[in-house]
C-alpha positions as CSV (number, residue, x, y, z in Angstrom):
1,X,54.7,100.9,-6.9
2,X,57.3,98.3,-5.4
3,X,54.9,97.2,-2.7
4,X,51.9,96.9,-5.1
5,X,53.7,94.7,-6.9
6,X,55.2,92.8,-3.6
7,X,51.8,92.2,-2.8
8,X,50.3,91.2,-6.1
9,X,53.0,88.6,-6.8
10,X,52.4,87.6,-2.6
11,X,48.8,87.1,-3.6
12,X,49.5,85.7,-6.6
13,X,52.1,83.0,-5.2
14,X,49.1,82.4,-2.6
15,X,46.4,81.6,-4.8
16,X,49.2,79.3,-6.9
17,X,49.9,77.2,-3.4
18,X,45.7,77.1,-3.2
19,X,45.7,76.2,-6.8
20,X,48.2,73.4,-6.3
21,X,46.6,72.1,-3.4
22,X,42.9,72.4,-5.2
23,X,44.7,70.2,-7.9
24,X,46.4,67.6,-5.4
25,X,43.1,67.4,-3.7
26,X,41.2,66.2,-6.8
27,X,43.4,63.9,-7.9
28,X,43.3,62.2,-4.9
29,X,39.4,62.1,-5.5
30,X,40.0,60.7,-8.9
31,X,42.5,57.9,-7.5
32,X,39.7,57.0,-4.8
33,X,37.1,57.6,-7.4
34,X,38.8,54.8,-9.6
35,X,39.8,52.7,-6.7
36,X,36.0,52.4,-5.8
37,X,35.2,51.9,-10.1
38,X,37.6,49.1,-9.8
39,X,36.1,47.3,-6.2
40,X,32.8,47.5,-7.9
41,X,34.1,46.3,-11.1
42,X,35.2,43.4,-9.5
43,X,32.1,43.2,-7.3
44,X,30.1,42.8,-10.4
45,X,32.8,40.2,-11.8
46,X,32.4,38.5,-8.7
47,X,28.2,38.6,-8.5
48,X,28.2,37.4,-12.6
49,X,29.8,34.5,-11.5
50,X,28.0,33.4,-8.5
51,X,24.3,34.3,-10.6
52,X,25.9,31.7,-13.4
53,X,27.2,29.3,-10.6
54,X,23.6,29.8,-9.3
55,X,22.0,29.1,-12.4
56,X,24.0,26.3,-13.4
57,X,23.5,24.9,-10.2
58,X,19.8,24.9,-10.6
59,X,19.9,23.5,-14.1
60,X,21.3,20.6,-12.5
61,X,19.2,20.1,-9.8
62,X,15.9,20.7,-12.0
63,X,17.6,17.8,-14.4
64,X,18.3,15.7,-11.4
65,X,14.1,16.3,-10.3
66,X,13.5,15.2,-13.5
67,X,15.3,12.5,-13.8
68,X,13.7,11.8,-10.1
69,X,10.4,12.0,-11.3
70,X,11.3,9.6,-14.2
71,X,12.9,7.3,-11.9
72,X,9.3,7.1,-10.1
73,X,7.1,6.4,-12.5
74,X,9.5,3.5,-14.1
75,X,9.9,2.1,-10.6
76,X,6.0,2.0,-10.0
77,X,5.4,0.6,-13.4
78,X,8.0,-2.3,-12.3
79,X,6.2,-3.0,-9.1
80,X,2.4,-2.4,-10.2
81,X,1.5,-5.2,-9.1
82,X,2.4,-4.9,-5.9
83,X,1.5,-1.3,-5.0
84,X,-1.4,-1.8,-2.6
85,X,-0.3,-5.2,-1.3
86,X,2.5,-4.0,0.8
87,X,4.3,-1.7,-0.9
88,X,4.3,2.1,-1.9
89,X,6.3,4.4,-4.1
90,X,6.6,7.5,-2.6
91,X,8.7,10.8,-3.5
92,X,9.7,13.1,-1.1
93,X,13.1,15.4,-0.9
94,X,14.4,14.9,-3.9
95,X,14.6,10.4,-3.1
96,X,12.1,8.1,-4.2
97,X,11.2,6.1,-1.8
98,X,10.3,2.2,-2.0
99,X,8.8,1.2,1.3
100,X,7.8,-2.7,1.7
101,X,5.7,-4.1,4.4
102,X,7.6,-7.2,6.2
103,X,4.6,-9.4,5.2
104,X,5.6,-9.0,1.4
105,X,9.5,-10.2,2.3
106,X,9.4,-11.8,6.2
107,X,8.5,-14.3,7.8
108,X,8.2,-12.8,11.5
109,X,11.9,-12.4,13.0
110,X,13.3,-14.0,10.0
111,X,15.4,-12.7,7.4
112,X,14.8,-15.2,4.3
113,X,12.9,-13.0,1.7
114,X,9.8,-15.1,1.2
115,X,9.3,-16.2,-3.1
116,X,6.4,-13.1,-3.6
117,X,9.1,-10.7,-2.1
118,X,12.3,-12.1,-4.4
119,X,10.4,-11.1,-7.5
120,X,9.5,-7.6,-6.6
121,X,13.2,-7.0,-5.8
122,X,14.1,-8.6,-8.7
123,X,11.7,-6.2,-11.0
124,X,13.1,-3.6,-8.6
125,X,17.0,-4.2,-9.3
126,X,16.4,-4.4,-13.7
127,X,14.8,-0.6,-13.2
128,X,18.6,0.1,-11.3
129,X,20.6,-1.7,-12.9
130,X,19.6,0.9,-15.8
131,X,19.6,3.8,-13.7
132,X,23.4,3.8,-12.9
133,X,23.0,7.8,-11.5
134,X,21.2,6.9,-8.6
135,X,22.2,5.5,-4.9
136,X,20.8,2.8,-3.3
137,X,19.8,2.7,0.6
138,X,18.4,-0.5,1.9
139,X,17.0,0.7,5.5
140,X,15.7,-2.5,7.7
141,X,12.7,-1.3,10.2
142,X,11.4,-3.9,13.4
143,X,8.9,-2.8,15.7
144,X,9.5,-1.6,19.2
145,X,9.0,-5.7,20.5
146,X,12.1,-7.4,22.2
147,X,13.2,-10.1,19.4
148,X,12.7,-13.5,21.1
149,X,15.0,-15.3,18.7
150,X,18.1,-16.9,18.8
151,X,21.2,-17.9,17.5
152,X,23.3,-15.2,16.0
153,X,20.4,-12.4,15.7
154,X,20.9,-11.2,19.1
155,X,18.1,-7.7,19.5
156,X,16.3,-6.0,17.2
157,X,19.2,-4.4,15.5
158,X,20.8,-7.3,14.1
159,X,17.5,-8.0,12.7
160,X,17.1,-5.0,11.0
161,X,20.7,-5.5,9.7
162,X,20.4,-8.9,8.7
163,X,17.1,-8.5,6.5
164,X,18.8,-5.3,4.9
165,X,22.2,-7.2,4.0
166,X,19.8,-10.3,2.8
167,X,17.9,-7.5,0.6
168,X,21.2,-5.9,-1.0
169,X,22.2,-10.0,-1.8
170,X,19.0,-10.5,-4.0
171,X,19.5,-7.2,-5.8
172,X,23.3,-8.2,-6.6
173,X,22.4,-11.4,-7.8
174,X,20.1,-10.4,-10.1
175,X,21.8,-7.6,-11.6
176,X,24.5,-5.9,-12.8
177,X,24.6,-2.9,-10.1
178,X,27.7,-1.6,-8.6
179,X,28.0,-3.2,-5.3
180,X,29.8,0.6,-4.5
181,X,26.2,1.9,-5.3
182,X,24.6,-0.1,-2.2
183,X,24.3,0.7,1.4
184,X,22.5,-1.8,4.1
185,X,21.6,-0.1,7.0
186,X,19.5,-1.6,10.3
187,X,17.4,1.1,12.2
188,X,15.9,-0.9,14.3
189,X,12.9,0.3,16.2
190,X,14.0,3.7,16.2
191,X,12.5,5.4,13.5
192,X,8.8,3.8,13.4
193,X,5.9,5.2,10.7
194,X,3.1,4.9,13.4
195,X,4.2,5.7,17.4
196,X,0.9,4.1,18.5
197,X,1.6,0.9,21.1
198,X,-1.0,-1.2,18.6
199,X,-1.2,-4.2,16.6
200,X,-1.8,-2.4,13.4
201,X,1.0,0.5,14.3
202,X,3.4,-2.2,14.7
203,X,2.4,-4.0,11.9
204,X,3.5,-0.3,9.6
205,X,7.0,0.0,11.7
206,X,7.9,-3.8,10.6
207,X,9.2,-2.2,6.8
208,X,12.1,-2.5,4.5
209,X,12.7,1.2,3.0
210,X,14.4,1.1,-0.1
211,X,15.8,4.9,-0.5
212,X,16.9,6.0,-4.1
213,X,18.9,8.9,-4.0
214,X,20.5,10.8,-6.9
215,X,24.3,11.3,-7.0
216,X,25.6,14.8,-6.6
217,X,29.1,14.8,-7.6
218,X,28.9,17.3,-9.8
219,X,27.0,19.7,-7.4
220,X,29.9,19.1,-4.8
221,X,32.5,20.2,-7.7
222,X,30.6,23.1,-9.0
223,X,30.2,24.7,-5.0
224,X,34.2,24.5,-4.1
């Protein structure tokens, strides 16, 4: 009778240890079971803010093609009547894009804008001056011809330069624009319309590009 009960409270004393370790077992489960509730918890914090980042984000760049697209339409309406004699509106990337042949503002290898050219920049800088969200990039274009002038225009690049800076001068004087909102920039012949050694190819490289682009500030603030 004494060794049954040795041996029952042996077994029972075993199946107590097997208990105890059955129980320290699953609650380690339930600690890594919570642990993993938590990490996706905050997983799905994380991924309801990025989807609202994300969404705000293209709230304001829908506004902004809007606004774009607006921009356009008041910018051709200014110009009309000089779209097709030299210049084009064009939108592309998100910019609108005012492109002007050198026979609308140029005499060849000067940089005085010619009478006809001073009024449609003048048209061009009452639509900005009312427009204060947009930049403004005056690009100057030459063709690929050595520049046989002289003086202080030494190449093509100071060409370029010069009838870009001439460009941003007329816009300032006959508005109210931020002169922080204005960049003059001479490319020379290195970004031509038309690669073709011709006549009428360098006739279409020989531009002023006036590029309107929208300001992103508040896209840079929302993404840090």
């Amino acid at each position: 009778l004494e060794l049954s009960l040795v041996q029952e409270k042996a077994s029972l004393e075993a199946m107590k240890t097997i208990t105890e370790q059955k129980e320290r077992e699953l609650n380690e489960k339930n600690a890594l079971l919570e642990s993993q509730r938590n990490e996706l918890s905050s997983k799905n914090s994380e991924l309801d803010s990025k989807t609202a980042k994300v969404a705000e984000l293209q709230a304001i760049l829908n506004a902004k093609d809007s606004a774009m697209n607006a921009l356009k339409s008041k910018v051709s309406e200014a110009l009309s009547g000089f779209e097709g004699n030299g210049l084009s509106v064009t939108q592309k990337e998100g910019k609108v894009y005012v492109s002007l042949d050198e026979k609308l503002l140029f005499k060849s290898g000067k940089w005085d804008v010619d009478p006809k050219g001073q009024e449609a920049l003048k048209n061009l800088a009452s639509v900005l001056e009312n427009n204060q969200d947009v930049n403004i990039t005056i690009e100057g274009h030459t063709d690929d011809l050595a520049y046989s002038g002289n003086g202080n225009i030494q190449d093509n690049w100071d060409l370029s330069t010069k009838r870009a800076t001439s460009i941003v001068k007329i816009i300032l004087a006959n508005s109210q624009i931020n002169p922080a909102r204005l960049i003059a920039s001479g490319r020379s012949c290195y970004l031509p319309v038309d690669d073709a050694k011709t006549a009428e190819a360098r006739a279409k490289n020989r531009r002023t590009e006036i590029i309107l682009t929208p300001k992103l500030d508040i896209l840079y603030e929302i993404t840090k």
